[in-house]
N, C-alpha and C positions, 0 to 999 in steps of 0.2 A: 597504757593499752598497747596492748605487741600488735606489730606489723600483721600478724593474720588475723587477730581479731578485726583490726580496722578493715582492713580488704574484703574482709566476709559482712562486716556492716554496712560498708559501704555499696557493697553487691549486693544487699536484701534492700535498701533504700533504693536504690534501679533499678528493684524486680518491683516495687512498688508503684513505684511512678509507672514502669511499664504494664502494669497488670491495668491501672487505669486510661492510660492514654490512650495506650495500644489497641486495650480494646475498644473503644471509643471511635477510632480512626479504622477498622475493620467495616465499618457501616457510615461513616461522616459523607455525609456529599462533598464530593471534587479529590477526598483525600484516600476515599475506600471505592472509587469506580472499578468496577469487573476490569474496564481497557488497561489500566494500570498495571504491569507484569505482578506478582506478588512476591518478587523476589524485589522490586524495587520499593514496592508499599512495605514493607519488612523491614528494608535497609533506612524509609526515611525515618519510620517510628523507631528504630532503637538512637538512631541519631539523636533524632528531637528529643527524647527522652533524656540521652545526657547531655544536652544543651540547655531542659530545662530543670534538672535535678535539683541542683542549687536554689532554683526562685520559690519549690514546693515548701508546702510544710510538715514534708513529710519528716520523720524522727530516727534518725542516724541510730537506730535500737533494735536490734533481732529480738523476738519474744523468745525465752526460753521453754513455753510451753506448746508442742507440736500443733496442737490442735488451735491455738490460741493464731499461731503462723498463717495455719489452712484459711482460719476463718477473716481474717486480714485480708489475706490473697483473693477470697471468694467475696468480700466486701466490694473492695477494689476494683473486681472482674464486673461483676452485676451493676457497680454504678457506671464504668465504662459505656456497656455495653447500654446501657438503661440512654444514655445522652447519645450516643451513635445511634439507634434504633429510632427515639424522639424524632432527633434531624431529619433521618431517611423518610421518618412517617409525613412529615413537611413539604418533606422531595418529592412522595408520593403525588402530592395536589396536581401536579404537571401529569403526570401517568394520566389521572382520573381524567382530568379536561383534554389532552389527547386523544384519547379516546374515546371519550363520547365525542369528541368535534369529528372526529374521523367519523365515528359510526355516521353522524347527522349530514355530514356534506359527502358523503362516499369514498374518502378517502382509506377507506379501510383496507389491509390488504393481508391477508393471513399467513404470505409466505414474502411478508418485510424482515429486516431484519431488527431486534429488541435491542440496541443495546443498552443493559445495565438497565433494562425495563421488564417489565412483569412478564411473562410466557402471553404470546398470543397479542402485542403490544400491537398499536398501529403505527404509521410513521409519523403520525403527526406527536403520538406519545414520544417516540423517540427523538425526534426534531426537539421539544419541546426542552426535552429530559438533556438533552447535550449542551442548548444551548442556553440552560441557566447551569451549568455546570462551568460552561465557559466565562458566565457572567460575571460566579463567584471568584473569580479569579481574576478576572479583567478591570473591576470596583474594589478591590482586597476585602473582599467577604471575608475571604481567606485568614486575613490579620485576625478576625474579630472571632474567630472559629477557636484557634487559638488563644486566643486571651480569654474566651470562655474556658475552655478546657483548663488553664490556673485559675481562673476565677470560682471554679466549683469546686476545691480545696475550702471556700469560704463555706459557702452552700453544706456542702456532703466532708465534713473532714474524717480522714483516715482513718476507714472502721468502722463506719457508722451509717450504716443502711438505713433510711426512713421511707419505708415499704408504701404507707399511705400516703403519704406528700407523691413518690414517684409512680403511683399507680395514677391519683386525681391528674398529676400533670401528663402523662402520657397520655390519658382520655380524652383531655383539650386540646392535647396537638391533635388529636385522631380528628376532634369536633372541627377544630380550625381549618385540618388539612382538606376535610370535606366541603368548608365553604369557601376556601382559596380555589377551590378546582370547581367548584360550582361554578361562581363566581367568573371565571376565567372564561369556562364554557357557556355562559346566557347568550352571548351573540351567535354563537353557533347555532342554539336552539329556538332562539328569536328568528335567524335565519331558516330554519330548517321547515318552523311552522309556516311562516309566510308564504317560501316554494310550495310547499305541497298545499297549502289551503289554495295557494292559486292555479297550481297546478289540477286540482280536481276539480275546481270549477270552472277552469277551462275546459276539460275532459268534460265536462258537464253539456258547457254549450255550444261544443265538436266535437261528437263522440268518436269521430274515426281519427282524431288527433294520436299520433303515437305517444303516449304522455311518459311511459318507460325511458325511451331515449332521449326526450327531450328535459325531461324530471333530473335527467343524469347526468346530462353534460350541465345545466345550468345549476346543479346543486357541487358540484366539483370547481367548476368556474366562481363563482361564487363564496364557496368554502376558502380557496386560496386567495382569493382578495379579501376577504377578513381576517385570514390567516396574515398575508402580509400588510395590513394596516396596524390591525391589533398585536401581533408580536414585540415590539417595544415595551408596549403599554403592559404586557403581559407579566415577560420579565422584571420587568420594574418595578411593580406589584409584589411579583411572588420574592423579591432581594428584598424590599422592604419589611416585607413579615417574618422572614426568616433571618433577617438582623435583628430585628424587635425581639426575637424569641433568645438568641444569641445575648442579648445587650441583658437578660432578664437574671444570666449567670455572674453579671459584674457588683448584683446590688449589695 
């Protein structure tokens, strides 16, 4: 084999691994957040990529037929992006229960700022949303993100799209993601009911009672003291499932 053959094989095998990882890490919580420059989210995935070239199983082989290349690359791309998307849908759970806990205790505020949260976010979505971002990293989520990402070489190997397996599973995170953020949110809505059912039947038996302003400060008051009791509990919760989901690319 001449020196340029190897060079050019060896540079189609790292546009592989990159087509998968990379894209993968475009959407992964902690490792694709908006805050992140993209000139540094760039710099770590081609890194990692040849850090991890070697461990893949990927095949030191250029196809000679063009289309045969395309469809390789677009394999590759699609399951990337299929396991980056899944996760985010995960991450999502925190957005949802943010946001209704805002709407329920009045914490809502239309001109907060989102980050790396859906348009229109509340702060409690975005408190929410940062700080299991930080969690993933503070517990090494982080590790096990990554060793999912070779472990789905096991799973999906190279080239080989299985449309309805990734369609069922993408569905179940969706189902999952809505009962993590349910889930999350019942205190808020258990709270929300109890104010206002006592609050109008106070209004009930004093009608000149201002029940607007007093509805308001003790639904905000309130909201942040289950905010900060159940935050722990929250996060620990949503790192559990979202390892469980991780640990399910290792079998």
């Amino acid at each position: 084999m001449s020196l340029e053959t190897y060079v050019s094989t060896l540079f189609f095998s790292y546009l592989v691994v990159f087509a998968r990882l990379g894209s993968a890490l475009i959407f992964m919580p902690s490792f694709g957040e908006v805050q992140i420059p993209i000139r540094a989210r760039l710099s770590f995935a081609l890194v990692m990529c040849a850090a991890l070239l070697p461990a893949t199983p990927v095949q030191a082989a250029m196809p000679s037929d063009p289309i045969a290349l395309v469809l390789l690359l677009g394999a590759e791309v699609t399951i990337g992006l299929w396991i980056g998307l899944t996760a985010r849908i995960l991450l999502a759970a925190l957005q949802f229960a943010g946001f209704q806990a805002g709407q329920v205790s009045g914490l809502a505020n239309a001109f907060g700022p989102s980050f790396g949260s859906f348009e229109g976010a509340t702060m409690v979505a975005t408190l929410m949303m940062i700080s299991a971002v930080a969690m993933i990293f503070i517990t090494d989520t982080h590790h096990i993100i990554l060793r999912a990402l070779m472990s789905s070489y096991m799973i999906f190997p190279p080239g080989e799209v299985m449309l309805a397996d990734m369609t069922n599973q993408i569905l179940q995170a969706g189902s999952q993601s809505l009962y993590i953020g349910t889930a999350i949110a019942a205190p808020f809505f258990v709270m929300g009911v109890v104010l206002n059912l006592g609050m109008g039947l106070a209004n009930r038996m004093m009608p000149q009672l201002p029940v607007f302003f007093v509805a308001a400060s003790l639904l905000i008051g309130a909201g942040l003291l289950i905010l900060a009791v159940s935050m722990p509990a929250v996060l620990d919760f949503f790192i559990d499932r979202f390892s469980e989901w991780l640990v399910g690319f290792r079998f």
